[in-house]
C-alpha positions in Angstrom: 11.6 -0.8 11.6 14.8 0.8 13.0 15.0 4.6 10.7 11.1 4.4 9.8 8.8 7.5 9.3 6.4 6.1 11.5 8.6 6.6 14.4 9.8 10.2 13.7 11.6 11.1 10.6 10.9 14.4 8.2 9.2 14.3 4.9 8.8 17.0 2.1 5.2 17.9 1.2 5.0 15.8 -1.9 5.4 12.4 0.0 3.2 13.3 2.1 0.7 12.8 -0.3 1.6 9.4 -1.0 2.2 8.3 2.7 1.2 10.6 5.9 1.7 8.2 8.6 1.4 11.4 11.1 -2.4 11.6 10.3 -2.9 7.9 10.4 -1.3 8.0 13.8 -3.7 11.0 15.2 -6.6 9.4 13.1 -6.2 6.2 15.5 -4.9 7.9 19.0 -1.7 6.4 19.4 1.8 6.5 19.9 4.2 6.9 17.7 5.6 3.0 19.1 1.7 1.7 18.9 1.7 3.4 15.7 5.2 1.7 14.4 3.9 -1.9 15.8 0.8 -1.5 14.1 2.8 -0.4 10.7 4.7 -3.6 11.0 1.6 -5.9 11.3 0.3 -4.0 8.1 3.4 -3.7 6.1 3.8 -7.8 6.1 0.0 -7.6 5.6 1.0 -5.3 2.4 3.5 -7.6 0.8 2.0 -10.6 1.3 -1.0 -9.5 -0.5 1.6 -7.7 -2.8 2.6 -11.5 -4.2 -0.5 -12.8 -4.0 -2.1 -10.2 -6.4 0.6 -10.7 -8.9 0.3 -14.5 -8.5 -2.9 -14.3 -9.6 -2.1 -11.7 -12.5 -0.1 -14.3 -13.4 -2.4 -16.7 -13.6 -5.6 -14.7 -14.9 -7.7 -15.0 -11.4 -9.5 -11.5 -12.1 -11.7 -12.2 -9.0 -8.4 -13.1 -6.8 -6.7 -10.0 -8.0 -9.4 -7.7 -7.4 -9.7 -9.3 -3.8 -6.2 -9.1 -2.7 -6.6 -5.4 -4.2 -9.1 -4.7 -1.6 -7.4 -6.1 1.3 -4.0 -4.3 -0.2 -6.5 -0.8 -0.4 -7.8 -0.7 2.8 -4.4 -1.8 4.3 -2.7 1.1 3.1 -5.4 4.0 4.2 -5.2 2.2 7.7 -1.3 3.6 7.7 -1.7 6.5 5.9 -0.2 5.1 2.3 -2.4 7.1 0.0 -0.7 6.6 -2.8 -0.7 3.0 -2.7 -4.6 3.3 -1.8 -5.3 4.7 -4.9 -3.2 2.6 -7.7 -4.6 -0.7 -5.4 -8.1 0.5 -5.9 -7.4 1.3 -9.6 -6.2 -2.2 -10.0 -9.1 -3.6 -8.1 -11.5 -1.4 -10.2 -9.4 -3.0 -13.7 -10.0 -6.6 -12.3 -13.4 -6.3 -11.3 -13.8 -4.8 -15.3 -12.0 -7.8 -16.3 -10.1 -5.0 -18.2 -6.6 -6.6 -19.4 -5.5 -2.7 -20.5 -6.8 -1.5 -17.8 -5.0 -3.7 -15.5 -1.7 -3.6 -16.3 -1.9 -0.1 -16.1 -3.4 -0.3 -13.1 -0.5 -2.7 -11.8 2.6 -1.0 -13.2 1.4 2.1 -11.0 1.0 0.1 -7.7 4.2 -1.3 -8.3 5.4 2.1 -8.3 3.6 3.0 -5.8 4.8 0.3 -3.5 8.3 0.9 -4.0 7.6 4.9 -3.9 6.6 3.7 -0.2 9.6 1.3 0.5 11.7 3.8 0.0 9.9 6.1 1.9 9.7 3.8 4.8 13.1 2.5 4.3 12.4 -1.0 3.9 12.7 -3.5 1.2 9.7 -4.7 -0.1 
């Protein structure tokens, strides 16, 4: 996580609003190095969900999409990924729907949202 936000590099106000790790950090009491371990733990948390969701896109598992949505949701406001909250729960909202429009909507803006954050973070996802 060598170069990561979470352990001390500046952002500009509008990625702040898709990632503030600084709150998430004061929200939990820790150290920035708790705070970068615990990023770690939820980033592989994050993209292993991350295939799993499309896997089940792919394969038209509405109830598996909207789960790993969840888990992918509550992940991210754990570390302060706002951004990535929101399109996660817009894509676990579509699925729920079973709203194919919806969805893929939904999907191409957490994708964007999960590589806004990569590149925030400075990792690949």
């Amino acid at each position: 996580m060598k170069g990561m936000y979470p352990c001390g590099a500046a952002m500009v106000p509008e990625d702040r609003q898709a990632f503030d790790p600084e709150a998430a950090r004061e929200r939990m009491g820790v150290g920035r190095k708790e705070f970068a371990r615990f990023f770690d733990y939820i980033w592989h948390e994050v993209r292993e969900r991350r295939s799993r969701l499309d896997e089940a896109w792919r394969a038209g598992d509405w109830k598996a999409v909207a789960l790993h949505a969840h888990t992918v949701k509550s992940s991210a406001a754990a570390i302060g990924a706002e951004g990535l909250r929101r399109t996660a729960e817009a894509v676990e909202r579509a699925a729920t729907a079973e709203d194919a429009v919806a969805l893929e909507e939904a999907l191409y803006a957490f994708h964007a949202a999960r590589d806004l954050l990569a590149r925030l973070v400075g990792m690949a996802f």
